[in-house]
ZAMARGU-4260 file (C-alpha; in steps of 0.2 Angstrom, whole numbers, plus 5000, padded with zeros to 4 digits):
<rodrens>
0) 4894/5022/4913 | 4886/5016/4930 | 4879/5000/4923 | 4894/4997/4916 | 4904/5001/4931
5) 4890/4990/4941 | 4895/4976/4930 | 4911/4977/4932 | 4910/4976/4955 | 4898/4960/4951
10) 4909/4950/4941 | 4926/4956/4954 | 4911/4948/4968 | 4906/4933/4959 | 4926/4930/4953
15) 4933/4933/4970 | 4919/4921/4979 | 4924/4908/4966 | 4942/4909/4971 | 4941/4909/4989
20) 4952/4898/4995 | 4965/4896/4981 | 4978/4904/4987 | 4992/4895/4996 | 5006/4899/5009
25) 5017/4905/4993 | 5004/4916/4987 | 5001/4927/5003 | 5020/4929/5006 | 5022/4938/4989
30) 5006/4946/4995 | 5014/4954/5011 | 5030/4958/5001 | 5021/4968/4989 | 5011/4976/5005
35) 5028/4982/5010 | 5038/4985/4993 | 5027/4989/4981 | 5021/4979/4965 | 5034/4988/4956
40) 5049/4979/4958 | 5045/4960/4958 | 5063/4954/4958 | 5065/4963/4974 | 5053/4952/4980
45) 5061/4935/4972 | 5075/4940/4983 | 5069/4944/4999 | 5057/4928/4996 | 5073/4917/4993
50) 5062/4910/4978 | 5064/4911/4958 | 5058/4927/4949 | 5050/4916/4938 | 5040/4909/4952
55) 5034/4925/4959 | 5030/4933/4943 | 5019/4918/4937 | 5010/4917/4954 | 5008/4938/4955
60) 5000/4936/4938 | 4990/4921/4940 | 4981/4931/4954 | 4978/4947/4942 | 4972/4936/4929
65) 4959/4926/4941 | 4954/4942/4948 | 4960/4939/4967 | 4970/4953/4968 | 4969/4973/4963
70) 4983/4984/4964 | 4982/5004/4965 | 4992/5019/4973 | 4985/5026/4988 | 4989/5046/4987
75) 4995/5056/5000 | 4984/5067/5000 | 4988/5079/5015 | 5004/5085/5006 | 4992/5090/4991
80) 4982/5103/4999 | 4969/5092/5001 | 4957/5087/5019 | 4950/5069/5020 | 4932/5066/5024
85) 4923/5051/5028 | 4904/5056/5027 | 4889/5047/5030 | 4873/5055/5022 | 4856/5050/5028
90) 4843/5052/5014 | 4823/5056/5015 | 4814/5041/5011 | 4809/5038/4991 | 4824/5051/4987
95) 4838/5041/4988 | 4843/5039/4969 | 4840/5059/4970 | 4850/5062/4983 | 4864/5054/4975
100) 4863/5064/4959 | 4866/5078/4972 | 4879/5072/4979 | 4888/5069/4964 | 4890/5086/4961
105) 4904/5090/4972 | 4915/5079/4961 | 4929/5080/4974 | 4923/5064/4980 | 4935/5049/4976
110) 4921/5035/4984 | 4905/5032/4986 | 4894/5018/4992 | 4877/5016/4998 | 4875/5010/5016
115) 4862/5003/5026 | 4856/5003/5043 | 4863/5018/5055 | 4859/5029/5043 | 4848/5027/5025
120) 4858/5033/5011 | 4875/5035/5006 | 4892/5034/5011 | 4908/5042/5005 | 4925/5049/5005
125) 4930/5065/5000 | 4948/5074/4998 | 4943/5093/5000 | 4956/5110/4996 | 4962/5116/5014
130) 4956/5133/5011 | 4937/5127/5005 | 4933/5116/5021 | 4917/5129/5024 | 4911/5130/5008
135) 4908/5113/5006 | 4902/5112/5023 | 4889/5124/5014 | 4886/5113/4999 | 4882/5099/5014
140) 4872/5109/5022 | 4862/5115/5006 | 4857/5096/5004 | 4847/5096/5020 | 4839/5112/5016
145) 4833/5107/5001 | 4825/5092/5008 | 4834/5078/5001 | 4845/5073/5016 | 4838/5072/5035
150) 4857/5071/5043 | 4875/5072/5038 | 4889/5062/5049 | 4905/5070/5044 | 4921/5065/5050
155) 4939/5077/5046 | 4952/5060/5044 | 4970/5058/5043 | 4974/5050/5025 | 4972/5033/5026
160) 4980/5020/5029 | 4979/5004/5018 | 4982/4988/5029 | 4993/4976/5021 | 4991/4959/5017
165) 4999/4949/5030 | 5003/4929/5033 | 4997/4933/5054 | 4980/4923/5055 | 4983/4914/5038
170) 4980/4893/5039 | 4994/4884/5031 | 4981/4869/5032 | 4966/4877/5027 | 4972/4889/5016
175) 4963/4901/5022 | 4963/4917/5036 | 4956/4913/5054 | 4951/4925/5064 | 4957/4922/5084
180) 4945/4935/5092 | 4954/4931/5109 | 4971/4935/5103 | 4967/4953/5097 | 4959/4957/5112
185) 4974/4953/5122 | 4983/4962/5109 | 4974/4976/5110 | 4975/4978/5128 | 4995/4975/5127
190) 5004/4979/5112 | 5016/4992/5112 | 5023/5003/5097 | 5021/5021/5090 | 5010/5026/5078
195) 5014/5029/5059 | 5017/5045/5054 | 5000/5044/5044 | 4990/5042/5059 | 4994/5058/5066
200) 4986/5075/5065 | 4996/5087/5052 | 5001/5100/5055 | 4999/5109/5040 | 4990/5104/5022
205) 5004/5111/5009 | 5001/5110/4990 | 5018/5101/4983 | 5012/5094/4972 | 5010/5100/4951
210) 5001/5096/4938 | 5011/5084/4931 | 5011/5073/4945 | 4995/5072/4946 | 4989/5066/4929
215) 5004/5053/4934 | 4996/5049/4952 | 4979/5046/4945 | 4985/5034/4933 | 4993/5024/4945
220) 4979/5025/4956 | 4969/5015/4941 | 4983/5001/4939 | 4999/5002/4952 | 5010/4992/4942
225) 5006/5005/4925 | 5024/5009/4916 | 5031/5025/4914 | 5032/5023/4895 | 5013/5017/4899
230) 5008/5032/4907 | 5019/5043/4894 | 5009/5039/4880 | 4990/5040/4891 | 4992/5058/4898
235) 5004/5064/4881 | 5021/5069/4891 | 5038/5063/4885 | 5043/5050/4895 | 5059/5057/4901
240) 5048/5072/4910 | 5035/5059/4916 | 5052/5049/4926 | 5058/5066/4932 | 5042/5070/4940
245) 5039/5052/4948 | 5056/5051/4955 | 5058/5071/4961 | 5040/5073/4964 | 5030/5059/4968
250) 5042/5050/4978 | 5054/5063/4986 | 5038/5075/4991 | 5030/5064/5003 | 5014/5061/4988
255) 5010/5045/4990 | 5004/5034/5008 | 5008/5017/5000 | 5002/5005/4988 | 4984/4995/4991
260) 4987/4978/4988 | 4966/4973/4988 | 4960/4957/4989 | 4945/4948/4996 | 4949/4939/5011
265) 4932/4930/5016 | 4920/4924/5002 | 4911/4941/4998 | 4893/4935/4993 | 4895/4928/5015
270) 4902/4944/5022 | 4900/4959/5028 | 4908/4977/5023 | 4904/4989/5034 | 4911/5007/5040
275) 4917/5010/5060 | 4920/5024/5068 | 4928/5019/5088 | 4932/5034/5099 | 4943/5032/5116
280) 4945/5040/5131 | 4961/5043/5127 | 4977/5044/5115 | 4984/5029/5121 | 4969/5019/5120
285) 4967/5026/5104 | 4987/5021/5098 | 4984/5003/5106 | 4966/5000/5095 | 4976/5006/5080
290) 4990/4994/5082 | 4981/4981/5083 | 4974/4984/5068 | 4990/4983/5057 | 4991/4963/5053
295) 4975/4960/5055 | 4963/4953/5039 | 4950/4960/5044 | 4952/4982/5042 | 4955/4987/5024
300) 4960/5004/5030 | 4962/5017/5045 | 4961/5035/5048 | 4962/5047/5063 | 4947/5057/5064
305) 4957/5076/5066 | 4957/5084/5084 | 4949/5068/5091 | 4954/5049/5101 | 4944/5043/5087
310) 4946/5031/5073 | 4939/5027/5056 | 4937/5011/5047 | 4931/4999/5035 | 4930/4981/5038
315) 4926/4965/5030 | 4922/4950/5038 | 4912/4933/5037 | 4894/4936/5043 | 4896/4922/5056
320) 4911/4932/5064 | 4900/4948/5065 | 4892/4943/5080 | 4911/4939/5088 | 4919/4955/5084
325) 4902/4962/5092 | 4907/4954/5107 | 4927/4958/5107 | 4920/4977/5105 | 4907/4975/5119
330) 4918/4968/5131 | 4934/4981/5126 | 4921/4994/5132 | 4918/4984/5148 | 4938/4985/5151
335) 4938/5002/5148 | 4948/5002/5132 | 4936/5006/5120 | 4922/5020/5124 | 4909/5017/5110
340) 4909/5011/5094 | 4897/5015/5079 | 4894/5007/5063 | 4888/5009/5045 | 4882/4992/5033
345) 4888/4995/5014 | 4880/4987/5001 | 4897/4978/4990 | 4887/4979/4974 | 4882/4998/4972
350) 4899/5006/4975 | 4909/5018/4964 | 4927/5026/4964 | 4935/5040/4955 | 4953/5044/4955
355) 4961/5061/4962 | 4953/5078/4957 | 4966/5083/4945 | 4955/5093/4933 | 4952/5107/4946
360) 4968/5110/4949 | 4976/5123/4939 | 4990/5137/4941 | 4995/5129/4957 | 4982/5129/4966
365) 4964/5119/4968 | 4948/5128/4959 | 4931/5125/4970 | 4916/5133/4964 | 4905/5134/4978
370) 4894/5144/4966 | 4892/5133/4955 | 4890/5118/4963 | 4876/5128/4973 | 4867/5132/4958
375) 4868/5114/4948 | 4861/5108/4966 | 4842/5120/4962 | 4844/5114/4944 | 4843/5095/4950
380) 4830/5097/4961 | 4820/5108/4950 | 4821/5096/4934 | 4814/5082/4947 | 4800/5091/4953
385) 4805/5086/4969 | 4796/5097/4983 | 4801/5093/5002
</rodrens>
């Protein structure tokens, strides 16, 4: 399963280096118009576009089918019961591949990657029930008892917010984004707007969401644009109820953030992917920085760390614009709009994703056996004959 899943993040690399640069003007309107709509209703876009159906459906596929774009629900995940986590997981050196099996036992994680540089190890994502914040804390805890992590970075987001594909920055001449550095300095320091509502600190974690809609959500988590007579027949629920709960449920309850419209922006085998976390001295420095964000090509996502003027990110960008945005950072903090920034390198070929936890929710509620997990943790570590 993980070579084939490794397989699978090589040829999206090698497919989307090989088609950098082949998308036109036409292609990243209907980008930013399924940013904002949705994949699901191209003729919506046609028209808003002022272009043919037949034109807009071609060049969506086109992009599909050459691998330049990927398409997936992004879960709300705060009206689910669920708290996000962004965790950064140093490992003891020669025990990384072990700590990831160990890792991998709280399978309520939904990414993980393995990073480079701040911290040694592995980074992730993780949606954890409201009511089990301190056990897992526990199961983190365990892994640097046991010796096979040295120090654990954990940061309590928001859900996140995808950033759209926008035309800002895009070369009609060069067919390509450019990234103006000065201009989003500026901006930074300037822009004016409020926050979306995903950017701000709940209030509450509610569970309104069922069973049913999860087995739905997941499946559009894996392909955006899947039918309900698709989904139907994968999960084995009559159609009719599968439409109920998507239009009821899933869209009247607040259970999704949006759709992620990915696509590589830079040439990937030139770039760098890494993990940010900034922090401000205050909220409004903190609004400003996030702003900015929104149409840039740069950010793929953005979450509020909870109780803090802190932000979490990751972002892609050409290596030969690392040193720049190094720069822009260093000289916000000299203007006093940005306190410190901290970052975390990700290696783009050893990455993995599942969908939402689904098969730990039953009878309304989430199931976490901290128990469990605690014991399968000694059972790893003793079938290794690791000693610490």
């Amino acid at each position: 399963m993980e070579n084939s899943n490794l397989e699978y993040i090589e040829t999206k690399i090698r497919d989307s280096f090989s088609t950098y640069e082949k998308i036109d003007e036409i292609d990243v309107k209907i980008l930013e118009r399924l940013s904002i709509i949705g994949p699901r209703n191209l003729a919506l876009i046609a028209e808003q576009l002022d272009m043919p159906a037949t034109t807009v459906r071609y060049r969506f596929c086109r992009m599909l089918d050459d691998s330049i774009l990927y398409l997936h629900l992004n879960p709300y995940h705060t009206n689910m019961g669920l708290k996000k986590a962004v965790i950064f997981v140093e490992a003891v050196l020669g025990h990384e591949d072990l700590l990831l099996d160990c890792l991998r036992v709280n399978d309520f994680w939904l990414y993980l990657c393995r990073i480079y540089g701040h911290y040694e190890g592995w980074g992730g994502v993780w949606t954890v029930p409201k009511d089990n914040v301190e056990d897992f804390k526990l199961f983190l805890k365990s892994l640097v008892d046991l010796g096979v992590a040295k120090n654990i970075d954990i940061n309590w987001t928001t859900c996140h917010e995808g950033i759209p594909v926008m035309q800002r920055w895009f070369s009609k001449e060069e067919n390509r984004w450019v990234l103006n550095w000065n201009e989003w300095m500026n901006e930074v320091e300037n822009i004016e707007g409020d926050l979306p509502w995903t950017l701000n600190d709940p209030d509450d974690w509610p569970i309104r969401v069922d069973y049913e809609d999860l087995l739905i959500i997941k499946e559009l988590e894996k392909d955006g644009r899947a039918t309900m007579t698709y989904i139907s027949k994968n999960i084995g629920i009559p159609l009719e109820t599968v439409k109920y709960h998507f239009r009821q449920h899933v869209l009247k309850r607040d259970l999704i953030e949006g759709y992620q419209i990915e696509i590589f922006r830079f040439p990937a085998l030139s770039s760098e992917s890494l993990f940010f976390k900034f922090d401000f001295d205050s909220q409004e420095k903190f609004k400003n920085f996030a702003l900015s964000l929104h149409d840039k090509p740069f950010p793929t996502f953005i979450g509020k760390v909870l109780g803090q003027n802190s932000l979490v990110s990751h972002i892609n960008l050409p290596k030969k614009d690392f040193r720049e945005f190094i720069k822009v950072l260093s000289l916000l903090i000299r203007k006093g709009l940005l306190k410190k920034y901290t970052y975390w390198m990700q290696d783009i070929f050893v990455q993995w994703r599942e969908t939402i936890p689904y098969k730990h929710f039953e009878n309304g509620g989430w199931k976490y056996d901290i128990d469990g997990q605690l014991e399968e943790l000694a059972d790893i570590i003793k079938k290794s004959n690791f000693s610490n």
